[in-house]
VOPAGU-2260 file (C-alpha; in pm, 1 decimal, decimal comma):
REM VOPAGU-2260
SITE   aa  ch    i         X         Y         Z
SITE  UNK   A    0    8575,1    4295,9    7472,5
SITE  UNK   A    1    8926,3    4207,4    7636,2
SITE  UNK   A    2    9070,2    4439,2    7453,5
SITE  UNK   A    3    8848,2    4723,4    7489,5
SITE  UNK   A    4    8901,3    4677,1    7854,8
SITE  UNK   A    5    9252,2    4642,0    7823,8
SITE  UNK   A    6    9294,5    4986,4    7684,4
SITE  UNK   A    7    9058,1    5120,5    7903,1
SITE  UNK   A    8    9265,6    5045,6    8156,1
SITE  UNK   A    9    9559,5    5156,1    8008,8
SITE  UNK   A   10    9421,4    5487,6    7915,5
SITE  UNK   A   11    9270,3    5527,9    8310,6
SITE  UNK   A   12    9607,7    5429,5    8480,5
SITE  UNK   A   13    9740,0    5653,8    8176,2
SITE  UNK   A   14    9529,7    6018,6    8299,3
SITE  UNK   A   15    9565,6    5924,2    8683,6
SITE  UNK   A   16    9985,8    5931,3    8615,0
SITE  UNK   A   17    9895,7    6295,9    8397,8
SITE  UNK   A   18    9665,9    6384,8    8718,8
SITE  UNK   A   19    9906,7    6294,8    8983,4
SITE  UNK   A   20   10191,5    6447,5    8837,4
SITE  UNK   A   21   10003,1    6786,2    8779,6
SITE  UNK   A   22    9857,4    6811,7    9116,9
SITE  UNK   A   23   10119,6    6669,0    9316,9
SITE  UNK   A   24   10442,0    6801,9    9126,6
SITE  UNK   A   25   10715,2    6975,7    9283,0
SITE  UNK   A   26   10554,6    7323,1    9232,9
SITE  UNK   A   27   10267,2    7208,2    9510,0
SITE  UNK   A   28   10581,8    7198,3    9759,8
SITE  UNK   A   29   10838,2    7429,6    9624,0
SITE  UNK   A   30   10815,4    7703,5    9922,3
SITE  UNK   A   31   10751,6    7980,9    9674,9
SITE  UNK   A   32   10404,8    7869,8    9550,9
SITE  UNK   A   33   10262,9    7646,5    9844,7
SITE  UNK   A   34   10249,1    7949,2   10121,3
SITE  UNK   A   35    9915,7    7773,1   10312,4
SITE  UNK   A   36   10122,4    7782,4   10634,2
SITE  UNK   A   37   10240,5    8138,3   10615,2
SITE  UNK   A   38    9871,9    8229,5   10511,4
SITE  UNK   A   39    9768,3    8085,1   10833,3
SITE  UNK   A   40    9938,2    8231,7   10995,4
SITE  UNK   A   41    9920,9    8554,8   10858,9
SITE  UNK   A   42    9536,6    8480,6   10905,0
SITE  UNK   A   43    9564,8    8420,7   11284,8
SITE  UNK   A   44    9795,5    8794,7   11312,3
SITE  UNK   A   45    9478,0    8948,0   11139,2
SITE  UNK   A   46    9214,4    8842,0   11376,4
SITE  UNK   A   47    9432,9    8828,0   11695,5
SITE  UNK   A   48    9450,4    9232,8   11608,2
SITE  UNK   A   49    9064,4    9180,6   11714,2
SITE  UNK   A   50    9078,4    8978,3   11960,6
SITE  UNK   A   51    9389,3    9163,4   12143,8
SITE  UNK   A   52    9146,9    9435,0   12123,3
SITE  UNK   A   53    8813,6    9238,0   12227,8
SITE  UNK   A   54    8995,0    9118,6   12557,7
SITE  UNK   A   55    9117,5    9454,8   12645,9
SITE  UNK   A   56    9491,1    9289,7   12594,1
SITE  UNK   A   57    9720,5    9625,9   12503,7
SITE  UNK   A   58   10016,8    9422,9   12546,6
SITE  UNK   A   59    9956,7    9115,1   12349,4
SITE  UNK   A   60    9787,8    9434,6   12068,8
SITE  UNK   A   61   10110,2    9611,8   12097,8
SITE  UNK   A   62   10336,9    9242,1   12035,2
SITE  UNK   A   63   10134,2    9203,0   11712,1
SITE  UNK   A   64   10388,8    9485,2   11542,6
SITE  UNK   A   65   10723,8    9403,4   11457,7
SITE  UNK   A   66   10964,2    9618,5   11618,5
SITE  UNK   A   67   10979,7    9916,6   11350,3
SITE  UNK   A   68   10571,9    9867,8   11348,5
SITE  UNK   A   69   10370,4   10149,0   11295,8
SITE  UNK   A   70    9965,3   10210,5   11390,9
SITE  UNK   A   71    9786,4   10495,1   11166,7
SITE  UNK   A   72    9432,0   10572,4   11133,9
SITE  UNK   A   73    9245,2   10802,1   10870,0
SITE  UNK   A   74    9436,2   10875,7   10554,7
SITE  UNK   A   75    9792,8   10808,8   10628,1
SITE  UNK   A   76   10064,0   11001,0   10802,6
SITE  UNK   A   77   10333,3   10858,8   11044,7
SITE  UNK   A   78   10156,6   10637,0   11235,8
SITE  UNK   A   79   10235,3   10540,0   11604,9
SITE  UNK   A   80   10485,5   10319,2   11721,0
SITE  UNK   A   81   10311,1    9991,7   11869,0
SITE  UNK   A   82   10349,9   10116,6   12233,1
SITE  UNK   A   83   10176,2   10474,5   12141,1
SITE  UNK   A   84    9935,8   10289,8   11972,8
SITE  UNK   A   85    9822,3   10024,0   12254,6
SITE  UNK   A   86    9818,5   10312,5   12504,9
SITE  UNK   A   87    9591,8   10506,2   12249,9
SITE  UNK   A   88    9376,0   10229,4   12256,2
SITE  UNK   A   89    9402,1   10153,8   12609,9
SITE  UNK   A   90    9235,3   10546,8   12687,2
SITE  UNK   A   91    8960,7   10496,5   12335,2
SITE  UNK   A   92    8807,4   10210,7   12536,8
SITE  UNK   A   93    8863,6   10318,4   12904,6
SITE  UNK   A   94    8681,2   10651,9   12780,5
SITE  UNK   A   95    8407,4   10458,2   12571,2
SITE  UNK   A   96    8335,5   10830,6   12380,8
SITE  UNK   A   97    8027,0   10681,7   12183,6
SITE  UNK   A   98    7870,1   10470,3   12479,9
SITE  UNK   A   99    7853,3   10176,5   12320,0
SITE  UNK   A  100    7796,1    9881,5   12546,7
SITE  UNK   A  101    7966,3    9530,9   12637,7
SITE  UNK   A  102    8007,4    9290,8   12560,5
SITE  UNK   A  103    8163,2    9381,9   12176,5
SITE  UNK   A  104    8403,7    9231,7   11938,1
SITE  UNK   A  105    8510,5    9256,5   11615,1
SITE  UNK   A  106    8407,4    9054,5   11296,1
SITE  UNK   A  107    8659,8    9009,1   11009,3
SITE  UNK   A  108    8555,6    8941,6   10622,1
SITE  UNK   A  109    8758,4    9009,4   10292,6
SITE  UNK   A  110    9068,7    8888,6   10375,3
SITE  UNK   A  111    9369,2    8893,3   10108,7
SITE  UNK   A  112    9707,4    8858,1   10142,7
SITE  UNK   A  113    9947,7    8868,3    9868,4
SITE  UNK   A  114   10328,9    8794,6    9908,9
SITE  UNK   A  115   10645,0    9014,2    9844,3
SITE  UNK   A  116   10871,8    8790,4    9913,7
SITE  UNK   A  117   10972,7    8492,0   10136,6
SITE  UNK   A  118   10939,4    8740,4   10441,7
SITE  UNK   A  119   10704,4    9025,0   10320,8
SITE  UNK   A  120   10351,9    9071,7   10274,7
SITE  UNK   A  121   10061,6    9270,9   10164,0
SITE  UNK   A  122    9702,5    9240,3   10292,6
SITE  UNK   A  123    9356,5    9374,1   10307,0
SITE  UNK   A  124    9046,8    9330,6   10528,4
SITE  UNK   A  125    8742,5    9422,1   10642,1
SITE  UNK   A  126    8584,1    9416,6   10962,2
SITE  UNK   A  127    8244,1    9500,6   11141,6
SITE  UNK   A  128    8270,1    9624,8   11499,8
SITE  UNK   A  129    7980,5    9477,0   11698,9
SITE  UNK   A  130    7763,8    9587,8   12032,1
SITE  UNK   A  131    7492,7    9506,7   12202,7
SITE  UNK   A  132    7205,5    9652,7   12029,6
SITE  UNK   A  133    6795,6    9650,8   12127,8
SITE  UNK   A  134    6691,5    9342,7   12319,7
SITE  UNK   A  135    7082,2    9257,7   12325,7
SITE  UNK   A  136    7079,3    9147,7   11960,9
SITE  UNK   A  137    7431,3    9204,5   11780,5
SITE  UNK   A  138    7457,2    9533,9   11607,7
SITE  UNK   A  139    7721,3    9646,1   11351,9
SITE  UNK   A  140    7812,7    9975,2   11500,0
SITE  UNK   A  141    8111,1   10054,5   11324,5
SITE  UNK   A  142    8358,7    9937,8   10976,8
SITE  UNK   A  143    8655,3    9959,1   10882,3
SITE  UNK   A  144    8914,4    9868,8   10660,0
SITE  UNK   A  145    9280,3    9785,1   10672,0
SITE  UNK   A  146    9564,1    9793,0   10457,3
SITE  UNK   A  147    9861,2    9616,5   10614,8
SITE  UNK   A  148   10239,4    9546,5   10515,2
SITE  UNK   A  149   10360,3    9204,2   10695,9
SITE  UNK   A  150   10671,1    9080,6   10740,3
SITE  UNK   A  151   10824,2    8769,1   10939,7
SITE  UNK   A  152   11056,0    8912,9   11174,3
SITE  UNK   A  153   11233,1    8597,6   11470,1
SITE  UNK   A  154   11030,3    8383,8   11300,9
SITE  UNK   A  155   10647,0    8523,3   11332,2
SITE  UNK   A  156   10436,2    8691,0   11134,8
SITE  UNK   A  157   10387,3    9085,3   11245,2
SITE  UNK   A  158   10243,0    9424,6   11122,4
SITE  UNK   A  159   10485,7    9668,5   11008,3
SITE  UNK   A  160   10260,0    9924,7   10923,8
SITE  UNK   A  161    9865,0    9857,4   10977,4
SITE  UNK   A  162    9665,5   10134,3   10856,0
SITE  UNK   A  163    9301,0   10155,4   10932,3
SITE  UNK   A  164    9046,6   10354,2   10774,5
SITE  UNK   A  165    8703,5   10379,7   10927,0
SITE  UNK   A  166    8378,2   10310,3   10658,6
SITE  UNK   A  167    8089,7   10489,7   10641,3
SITE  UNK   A  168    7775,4   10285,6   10721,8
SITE  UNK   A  169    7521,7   10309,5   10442,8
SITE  UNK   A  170    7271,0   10561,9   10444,0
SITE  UNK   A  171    6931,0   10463,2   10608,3
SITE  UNK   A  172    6744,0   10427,7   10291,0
SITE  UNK   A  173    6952,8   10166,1   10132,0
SITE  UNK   A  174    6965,4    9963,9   10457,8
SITE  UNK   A  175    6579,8    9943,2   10439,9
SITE  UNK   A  176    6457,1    9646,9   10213,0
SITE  UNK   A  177    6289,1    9797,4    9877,9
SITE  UNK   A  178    5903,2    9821,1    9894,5
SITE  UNK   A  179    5722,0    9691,7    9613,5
């Protein structure tokens, strides 16, 4: 019975070493493969876009591009510099064209980032734009989706080129639940 326990032992402490070294090898901190900071951070550039936005914050909206940053909408083109774009958006919500009501704010979802490099990114998103609706209950009015190029430029995280692309919402019959 000794024995049996003996090599039970053995083989346990024997796995754990396998296990440690695996999980905890030099890969896990070698800069190249363990990016968890830089993803946070590139997370917290993605949903400060919103909340630049949500706070009516055109500054701090335009310091989210890096220098050479550009802004497009729809399917492509040149895209504004971050200046043109934060006074673009500075007139969109002064001029509230669709009416929608306050308070509103954005909603993120479908985040991935993928990295070109030690300074260079790729990511996509999602978002819902959200209003007041009936009774004051929160109301997707608007989608959209963004395609962004990152890079680290004096040490932060910043758009080079975000380009957004509004969503159509779904037609009326498929947002109603099926009748049986």
């Amino acid at each position: 019975m000794r024995r049996g326990a003996g090599l039970l032992l053995v083989a346990t402490v024997a796995l754990a070493g396998c296990v440690a070294s695996f999980g905890n090898g030099p890969a896990i901190t070698d800069r190249t493969t363990d990016r968890s900071e830089d993803r946070a951070a590139i997370h917290a550039l993605l949903v400060a876009y919103g909340e630049t936005l949500d706070a009516r914050d055109f500054e701090g909206f335009a310091a989210l591009f890096a220098r050479e940053g550009a802004y497009g909408g729809g399917a492509g083109g040149a895209g504004a510099s971050p200046a043109e774009a934060a006074e673009a958006m500075r007139r969109i919500f002064a001029d509230n064209p669709s009416g929608l009501g306050e308070p509103n704010y954005h909603v993120f979802f479908n985040e991935v980032v993928r990295f070109d490099g030690p300074d260079a990114a790729t990511a996509t998103s999602k978002s819902f734009w959200v209003v007041p609706g009936e009774g004051g209950r929160p109301l997707p009015a608007l989608m959209a989706e963004y395609t962004d190029r990152i890079v680290r430029e004096d040490g932060q995280w910043k758009f080079a080129r975000r380009q957004v692309r509004g969503l159509p919402p779904a037609p009326a019959a498929a947002s109603s639940p099926p009748s049986d």
